[in-house]
Z-matrix of the N, CA and C atoms (Angstrom, degrees):
N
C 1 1.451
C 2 1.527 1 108.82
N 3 1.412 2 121.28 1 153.16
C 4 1.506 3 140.78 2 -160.69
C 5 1.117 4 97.89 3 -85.15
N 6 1.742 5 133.09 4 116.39
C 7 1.417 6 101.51 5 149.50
C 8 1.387 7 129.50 6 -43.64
N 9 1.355 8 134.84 7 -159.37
C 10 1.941 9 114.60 8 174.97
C 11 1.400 10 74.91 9 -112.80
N 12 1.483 11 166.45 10 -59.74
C 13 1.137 12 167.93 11 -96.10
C 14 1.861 13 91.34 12 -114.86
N 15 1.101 14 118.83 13 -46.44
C 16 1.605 15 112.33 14 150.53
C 17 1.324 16 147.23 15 -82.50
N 18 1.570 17 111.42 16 -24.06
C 19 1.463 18 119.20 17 142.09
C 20 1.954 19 111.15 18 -35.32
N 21 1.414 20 108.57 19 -56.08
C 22 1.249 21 123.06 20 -166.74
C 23 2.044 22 112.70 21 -61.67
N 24 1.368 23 72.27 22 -30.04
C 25 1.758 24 74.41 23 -179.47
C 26 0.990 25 114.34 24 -98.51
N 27 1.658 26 135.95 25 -9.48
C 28 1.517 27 126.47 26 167.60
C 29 1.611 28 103.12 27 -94.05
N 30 1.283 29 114.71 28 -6.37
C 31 1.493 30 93.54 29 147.07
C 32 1.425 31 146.46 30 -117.80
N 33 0.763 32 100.46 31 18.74
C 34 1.735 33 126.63 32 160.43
C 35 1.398 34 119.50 33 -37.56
N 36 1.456 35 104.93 34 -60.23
C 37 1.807 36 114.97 35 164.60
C 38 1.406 37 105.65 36 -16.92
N 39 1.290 38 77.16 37 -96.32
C 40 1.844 39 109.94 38 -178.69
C 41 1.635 40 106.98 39 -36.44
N 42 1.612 41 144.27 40 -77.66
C 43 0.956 42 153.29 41 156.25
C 44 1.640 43 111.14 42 3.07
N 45 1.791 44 108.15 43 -54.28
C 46 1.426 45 98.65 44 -150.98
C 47 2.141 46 94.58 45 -96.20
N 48 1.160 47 118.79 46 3.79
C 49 1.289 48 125.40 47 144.26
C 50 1.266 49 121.29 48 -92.48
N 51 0.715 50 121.07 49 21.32
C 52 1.692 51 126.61 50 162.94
C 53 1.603 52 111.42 51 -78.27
N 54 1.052 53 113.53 52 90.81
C 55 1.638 54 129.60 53 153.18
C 56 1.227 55 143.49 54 -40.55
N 57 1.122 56 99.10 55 -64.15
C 58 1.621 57 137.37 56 -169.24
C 59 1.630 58 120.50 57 -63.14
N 60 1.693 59 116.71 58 -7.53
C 61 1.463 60 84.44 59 -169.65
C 62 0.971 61 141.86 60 -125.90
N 63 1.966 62 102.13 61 48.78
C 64 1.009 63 112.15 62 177.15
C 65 1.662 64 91.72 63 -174.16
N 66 1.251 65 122.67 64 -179.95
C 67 1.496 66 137.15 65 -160.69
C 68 1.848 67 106.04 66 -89.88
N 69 1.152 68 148.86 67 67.73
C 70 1.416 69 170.82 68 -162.56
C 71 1.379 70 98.48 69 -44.49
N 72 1.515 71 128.79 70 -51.29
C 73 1.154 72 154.62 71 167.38
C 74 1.574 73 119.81 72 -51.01
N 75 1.628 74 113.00 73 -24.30
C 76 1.392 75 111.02 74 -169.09
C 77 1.943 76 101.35 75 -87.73
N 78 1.157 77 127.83 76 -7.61
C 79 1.428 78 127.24 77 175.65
C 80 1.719 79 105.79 78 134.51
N 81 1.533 80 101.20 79 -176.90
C 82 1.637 81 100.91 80 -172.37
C 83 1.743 82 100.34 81 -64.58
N 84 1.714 83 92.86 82 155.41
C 85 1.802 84 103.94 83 176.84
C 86 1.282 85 95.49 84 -57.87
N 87 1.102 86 106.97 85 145.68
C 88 1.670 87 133.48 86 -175.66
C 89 1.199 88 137.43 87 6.79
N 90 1.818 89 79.97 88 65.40
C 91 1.272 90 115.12 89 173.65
C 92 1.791 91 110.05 90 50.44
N 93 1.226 92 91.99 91 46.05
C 94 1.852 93 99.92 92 161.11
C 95 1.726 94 96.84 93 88.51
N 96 1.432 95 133.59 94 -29.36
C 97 1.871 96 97.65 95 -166.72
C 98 1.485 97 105.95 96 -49.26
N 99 1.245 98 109.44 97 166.21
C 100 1.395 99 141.58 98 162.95
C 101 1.268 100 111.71 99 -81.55
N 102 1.373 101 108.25 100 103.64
C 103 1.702 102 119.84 101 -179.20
C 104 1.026 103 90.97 102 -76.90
N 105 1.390 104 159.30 103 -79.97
C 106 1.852 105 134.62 104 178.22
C 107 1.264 106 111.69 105 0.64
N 108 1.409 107 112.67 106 -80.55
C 109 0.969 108 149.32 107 145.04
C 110 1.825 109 103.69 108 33.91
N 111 1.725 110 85.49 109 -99.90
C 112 1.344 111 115.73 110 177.89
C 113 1.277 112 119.55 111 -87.32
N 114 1.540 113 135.20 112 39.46
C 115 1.317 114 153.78 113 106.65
C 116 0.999 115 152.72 114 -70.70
N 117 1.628 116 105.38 115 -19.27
C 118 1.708 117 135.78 116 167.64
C 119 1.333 118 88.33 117 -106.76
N 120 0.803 119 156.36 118 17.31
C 121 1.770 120 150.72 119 152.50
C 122 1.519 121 88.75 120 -103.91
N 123 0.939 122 129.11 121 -103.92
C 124 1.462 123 123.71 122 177.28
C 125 1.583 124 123.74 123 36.77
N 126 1.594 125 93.59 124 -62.31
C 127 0.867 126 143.35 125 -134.65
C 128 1.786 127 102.47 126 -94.15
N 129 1.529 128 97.44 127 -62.99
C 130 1.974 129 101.27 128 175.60
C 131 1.703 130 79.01 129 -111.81
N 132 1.462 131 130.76 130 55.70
C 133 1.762 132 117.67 131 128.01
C 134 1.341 133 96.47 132 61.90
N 135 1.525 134 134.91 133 45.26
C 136 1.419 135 118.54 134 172.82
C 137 1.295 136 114.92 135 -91.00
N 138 1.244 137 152.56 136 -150.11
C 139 1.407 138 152.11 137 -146.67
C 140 1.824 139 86.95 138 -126.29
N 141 1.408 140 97.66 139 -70.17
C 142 2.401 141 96.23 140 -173.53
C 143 1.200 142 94.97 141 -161.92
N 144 1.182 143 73.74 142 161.87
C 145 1.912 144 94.85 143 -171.78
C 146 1.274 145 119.85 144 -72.84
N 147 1.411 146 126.33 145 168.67
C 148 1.433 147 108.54 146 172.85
C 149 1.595 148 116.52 147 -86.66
N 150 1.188 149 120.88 148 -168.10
C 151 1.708 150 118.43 149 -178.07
C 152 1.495 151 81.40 150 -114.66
N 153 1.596 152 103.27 151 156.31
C 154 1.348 153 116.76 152 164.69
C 155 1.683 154 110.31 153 -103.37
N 156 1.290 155 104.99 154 168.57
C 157 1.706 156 129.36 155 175.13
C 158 1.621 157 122.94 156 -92.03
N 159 1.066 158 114.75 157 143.64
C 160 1.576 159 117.80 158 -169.54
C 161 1.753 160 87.34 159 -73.46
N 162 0.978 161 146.39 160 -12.89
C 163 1.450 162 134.71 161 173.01
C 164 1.954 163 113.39 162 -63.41
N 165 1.167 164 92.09 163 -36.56
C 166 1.560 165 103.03 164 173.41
C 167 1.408 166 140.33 165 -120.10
N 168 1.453 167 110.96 166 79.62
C 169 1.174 168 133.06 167 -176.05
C 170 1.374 169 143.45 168 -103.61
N 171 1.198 170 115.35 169 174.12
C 172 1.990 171 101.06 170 -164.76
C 173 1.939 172 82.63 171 -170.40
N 174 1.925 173 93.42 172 140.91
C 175 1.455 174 98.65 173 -173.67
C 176 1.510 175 80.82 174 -100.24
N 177 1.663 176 104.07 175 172.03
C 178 1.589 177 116.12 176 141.53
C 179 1.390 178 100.02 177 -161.73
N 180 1.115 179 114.00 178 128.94
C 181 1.757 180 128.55 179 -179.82
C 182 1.375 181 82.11 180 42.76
N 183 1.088 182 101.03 181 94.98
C 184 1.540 183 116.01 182 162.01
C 185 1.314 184 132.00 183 19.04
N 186 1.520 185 108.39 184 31.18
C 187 1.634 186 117.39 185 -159.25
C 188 1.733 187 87.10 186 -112.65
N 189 1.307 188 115.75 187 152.50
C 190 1.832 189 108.86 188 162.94
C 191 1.521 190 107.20 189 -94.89
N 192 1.323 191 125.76 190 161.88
C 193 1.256 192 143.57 191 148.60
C 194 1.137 193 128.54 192 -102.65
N 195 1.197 194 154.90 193 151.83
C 196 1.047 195 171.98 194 -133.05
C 197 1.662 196 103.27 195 -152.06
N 198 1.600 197 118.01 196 149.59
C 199 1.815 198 125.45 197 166.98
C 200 0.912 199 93.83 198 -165.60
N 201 1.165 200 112.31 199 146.22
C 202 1.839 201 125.94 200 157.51
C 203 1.379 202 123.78 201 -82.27
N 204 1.480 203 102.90 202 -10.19
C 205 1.455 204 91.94 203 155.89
C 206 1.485 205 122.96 204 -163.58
N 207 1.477 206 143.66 205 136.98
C 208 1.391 207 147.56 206 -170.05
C 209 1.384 208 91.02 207 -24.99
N 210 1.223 209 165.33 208 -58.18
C 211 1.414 210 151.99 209 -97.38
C 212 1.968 211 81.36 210 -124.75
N 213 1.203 212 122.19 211 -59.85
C 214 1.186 213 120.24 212 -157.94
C 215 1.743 214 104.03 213 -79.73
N 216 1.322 215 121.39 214 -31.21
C 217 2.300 216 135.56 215 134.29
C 218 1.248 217 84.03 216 -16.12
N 219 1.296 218 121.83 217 -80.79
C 220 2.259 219 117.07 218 -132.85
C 221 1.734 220 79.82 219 -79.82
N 222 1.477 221 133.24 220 -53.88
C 223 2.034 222 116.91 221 -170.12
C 224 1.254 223 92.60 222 -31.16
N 225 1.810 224 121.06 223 -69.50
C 226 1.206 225 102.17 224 -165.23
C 227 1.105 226 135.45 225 -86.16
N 228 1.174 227 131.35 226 15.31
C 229 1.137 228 124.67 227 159.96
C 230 1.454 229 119.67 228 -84.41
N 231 1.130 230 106.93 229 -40.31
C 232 1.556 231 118.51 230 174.96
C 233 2.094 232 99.11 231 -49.60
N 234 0.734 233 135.24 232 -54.14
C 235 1.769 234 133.84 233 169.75
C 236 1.429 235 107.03 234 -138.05
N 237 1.303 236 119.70 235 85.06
C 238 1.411 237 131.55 236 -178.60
C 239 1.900 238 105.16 237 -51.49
N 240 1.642 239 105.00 238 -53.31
C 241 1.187 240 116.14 239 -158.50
C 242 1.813 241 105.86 240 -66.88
N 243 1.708 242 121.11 241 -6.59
C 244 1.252 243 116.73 242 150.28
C 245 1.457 244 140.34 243 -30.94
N 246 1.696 245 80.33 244 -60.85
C 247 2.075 246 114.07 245 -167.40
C 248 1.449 247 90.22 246 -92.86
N 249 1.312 248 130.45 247 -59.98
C 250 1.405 249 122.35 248 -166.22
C 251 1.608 250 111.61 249 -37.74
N 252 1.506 251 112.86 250 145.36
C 253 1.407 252 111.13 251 170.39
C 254 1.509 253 128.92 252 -41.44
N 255 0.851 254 146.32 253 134.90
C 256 1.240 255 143.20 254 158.71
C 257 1.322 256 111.00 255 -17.43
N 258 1.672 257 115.65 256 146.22
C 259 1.398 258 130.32 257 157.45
C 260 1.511 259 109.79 258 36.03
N 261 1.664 260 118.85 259 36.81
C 262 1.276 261 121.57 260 -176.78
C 263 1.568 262 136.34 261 63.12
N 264 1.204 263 95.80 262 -7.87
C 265 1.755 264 107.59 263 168.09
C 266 0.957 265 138.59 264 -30.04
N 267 1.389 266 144.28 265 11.41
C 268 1.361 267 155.21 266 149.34
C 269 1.418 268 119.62 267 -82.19
């Protein structure tokens, strides 16, 4: 049996070419929050995250992101696949 923490890492490959699963074209993933954001909230238990601004952005597989601010842009860019949704879900 798989640990899930190694299940998780032999599919990762595959996962972080994953394109497909959802419309790239329809605006930022969900609708602009700041996945930074809403991981350091997470985190000290706050109520929601903030939304980010079209001034501060970051692609991955052709999806946009949204931040509210340059500093919480460079987290994710520096390891997108942190903040990004899980298992490509957007």
């Amino acid at each position: 049996m798989l640990h899930s923490a190694t299940f998780i890492a032999l599919l990762a490959p595959s996962l972080a070419d994953k394109t497909d699963c959802s419309d790239p074209d329809y605006g930022p993933v969900l609708s602009g929050v700041d996945f930074v954001d809403l991981q350091e909230i997470k985190q000290e238990s706050v109520d929601a995250p903030d939304l980010g601004v079209a001034d501060f952005t970051a692609q991955l597989n052709g999806f946009s992101f949204w931040f509210k601010s340059a500093a919480n842009q460079a987290k994710f860019e520096a390891d997108p696949w942190k903040y990004a949704p899980a298992f490509g879900g957007f």
